[in-house]
N, C-alpha and C positions, 0 to 999 in steps of 0.2 A: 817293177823296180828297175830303175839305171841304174848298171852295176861301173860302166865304162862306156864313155862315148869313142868311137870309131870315125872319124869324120872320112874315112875312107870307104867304108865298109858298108856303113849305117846311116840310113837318113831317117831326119825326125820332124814332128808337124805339131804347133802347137797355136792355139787361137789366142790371139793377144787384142781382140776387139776391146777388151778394157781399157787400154790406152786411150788418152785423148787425142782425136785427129782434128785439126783445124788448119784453114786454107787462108795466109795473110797477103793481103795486098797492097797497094801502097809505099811511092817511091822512098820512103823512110823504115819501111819494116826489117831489113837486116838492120840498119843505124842504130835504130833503137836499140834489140837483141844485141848487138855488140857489144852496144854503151851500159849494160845491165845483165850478164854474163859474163864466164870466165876467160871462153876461149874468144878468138879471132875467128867473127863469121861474116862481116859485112863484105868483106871480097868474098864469097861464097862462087865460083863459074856455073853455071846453067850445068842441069845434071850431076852438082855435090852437094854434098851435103856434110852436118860436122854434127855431132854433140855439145853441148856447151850447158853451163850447170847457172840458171840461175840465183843470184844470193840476196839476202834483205839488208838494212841498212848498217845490219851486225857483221857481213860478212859470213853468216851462215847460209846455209839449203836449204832453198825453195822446191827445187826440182833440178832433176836431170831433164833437156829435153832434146829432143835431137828435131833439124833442121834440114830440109832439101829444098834447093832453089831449081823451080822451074821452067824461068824465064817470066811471065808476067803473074806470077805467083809464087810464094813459099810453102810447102809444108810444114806443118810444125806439130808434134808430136810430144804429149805429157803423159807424166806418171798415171798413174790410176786412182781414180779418185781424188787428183791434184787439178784438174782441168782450173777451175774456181780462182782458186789461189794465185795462181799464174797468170790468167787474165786479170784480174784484181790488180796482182801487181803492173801491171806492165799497163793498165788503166791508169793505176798511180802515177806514170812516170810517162805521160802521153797527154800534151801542151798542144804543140802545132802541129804536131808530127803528121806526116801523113800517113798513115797506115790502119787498116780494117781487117776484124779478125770473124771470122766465119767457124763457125762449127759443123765438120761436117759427118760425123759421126753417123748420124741418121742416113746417110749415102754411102759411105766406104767401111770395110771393117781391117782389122789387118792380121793375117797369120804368117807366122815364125819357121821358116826352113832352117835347121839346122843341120850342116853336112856338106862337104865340097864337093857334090855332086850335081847337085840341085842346075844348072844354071845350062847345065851338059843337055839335059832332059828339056829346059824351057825356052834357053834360046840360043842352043848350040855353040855356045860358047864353056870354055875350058872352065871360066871364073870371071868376076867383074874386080878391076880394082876397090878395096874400101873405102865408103861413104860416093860412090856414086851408084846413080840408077838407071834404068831403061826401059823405054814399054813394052809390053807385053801383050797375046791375044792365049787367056786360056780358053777354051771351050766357047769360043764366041762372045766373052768378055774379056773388055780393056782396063790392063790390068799395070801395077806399076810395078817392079823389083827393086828391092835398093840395096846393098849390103851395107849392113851396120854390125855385124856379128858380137850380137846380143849377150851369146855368154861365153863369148872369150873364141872360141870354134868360130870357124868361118861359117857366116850363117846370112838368112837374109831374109829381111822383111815383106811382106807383096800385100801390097794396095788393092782391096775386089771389091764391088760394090757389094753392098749388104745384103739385097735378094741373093747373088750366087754364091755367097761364103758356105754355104753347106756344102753343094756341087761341085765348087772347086775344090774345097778339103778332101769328096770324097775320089774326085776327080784325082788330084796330086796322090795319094795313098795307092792309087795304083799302078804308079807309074813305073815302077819294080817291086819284083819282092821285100817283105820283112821293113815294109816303112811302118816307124810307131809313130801314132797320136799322142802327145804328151798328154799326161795333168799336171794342173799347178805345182806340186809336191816335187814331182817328175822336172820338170822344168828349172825349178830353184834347186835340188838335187845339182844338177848340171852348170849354172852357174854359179852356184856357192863353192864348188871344186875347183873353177878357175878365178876365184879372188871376183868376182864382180858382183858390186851391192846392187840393191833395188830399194826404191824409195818406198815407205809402209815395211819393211821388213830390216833393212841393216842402214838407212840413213834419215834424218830426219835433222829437225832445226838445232840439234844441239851440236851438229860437225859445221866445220867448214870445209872448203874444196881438198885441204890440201890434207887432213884430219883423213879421211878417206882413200885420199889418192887417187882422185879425178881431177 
């Protein structure tokens, strides 16, 4: 049980492979996103990234999804179990556009550092500013960081292909003492303390953006 997080003290590791990862391409793919989202992403610079909350014709939520621009590609990242719905829509609303959305789920998976330590250990740096990313080599895979700081704590996402997602987690867990594996319970524990919702659990088509405070 998490009684207290420590972002100084205490690092934590949680597998967020549920989420949907998908690679867009296409000199229309932020335009679009912009034009069918909350925030401001289509200036996105190479190596940012933002959050931004899809909504349907009512003005409710679709999804949270977050966004990093990599230069000749985006990532783009959905709820859990929402992958569907969000290509659908974004199908809907996709005329001449240029843009192609790939799934790549079956190659990358993604686990959650939470803790401002993390970054000391991986690429000798103090911290990264929020919502950008940088690469990485863990254990002889190329690997991406991004900080998005998932439940409110400085925390941050990393990109590993799916063969080494075991090896790296069990790789990371040793990297000092008294690092925990989260579980789900464990996990939502810790953002539900610091006010951030998660879509299937505190948001769904009945809010809109501002009904939540995203």
């Amino acid at each position: 049980m998490v009684n207290k997080l420590s972002t100084k003290s205490q690092q934590y590791i949680f597998d967020r492979s549920y989420l949907g990862i998908y690679e867009l391409t296409g000199k229309d793919s932020l335009d679009l996103l912009n034009r069918l989202s909350s925030n401001k992403v289509d200036d996105l610079n190479i190596n940012h990234g933002d959050s931004t909350i899809l909504t349907n014709n009512k003005g409710r939520v679709i999804d949270v999804i977050t966004l990093f621009q990599l230069g000749s590609k985006t990532l783009m990242f959905t709820s859990k179990n929402n992958s569907q719905e969000v290509i659908d829509w974004i199908d809907t609303y996709t005329f001449i556009e240029d843009i192609s959305l790939l799934n790549i789920n079956s190659e990358f998976n993604l686990i959650t550092l939470i803790g401002d330590n993390w970054t000391e250990h991986l690429i000798q740096k103090p911290t990264i500013d929020k919502f950008t990313c940088e690469s990485l080599e863990i254990d002889g895979s190329s690997c991406l960081i991004m900080r998005t700081d998932p439940t409110g704590h400085i925390g941050y996402d990393l990109l590993v292909p799916a063969n080494k997602k075991e090896d790296i987690i069990n790789s990371l867990s040793k990297v000092k003492p008294n690092i925990e594996i989260l579980n789900d319970y464990q996990y939502d524990y810790i953002r539900i303390n610091e006010g951030i919702p998660r879509l299937d659990r505190e948001i769904n088509d009945d809010f809109n953006p501002w009904e939540i405070n995203l």
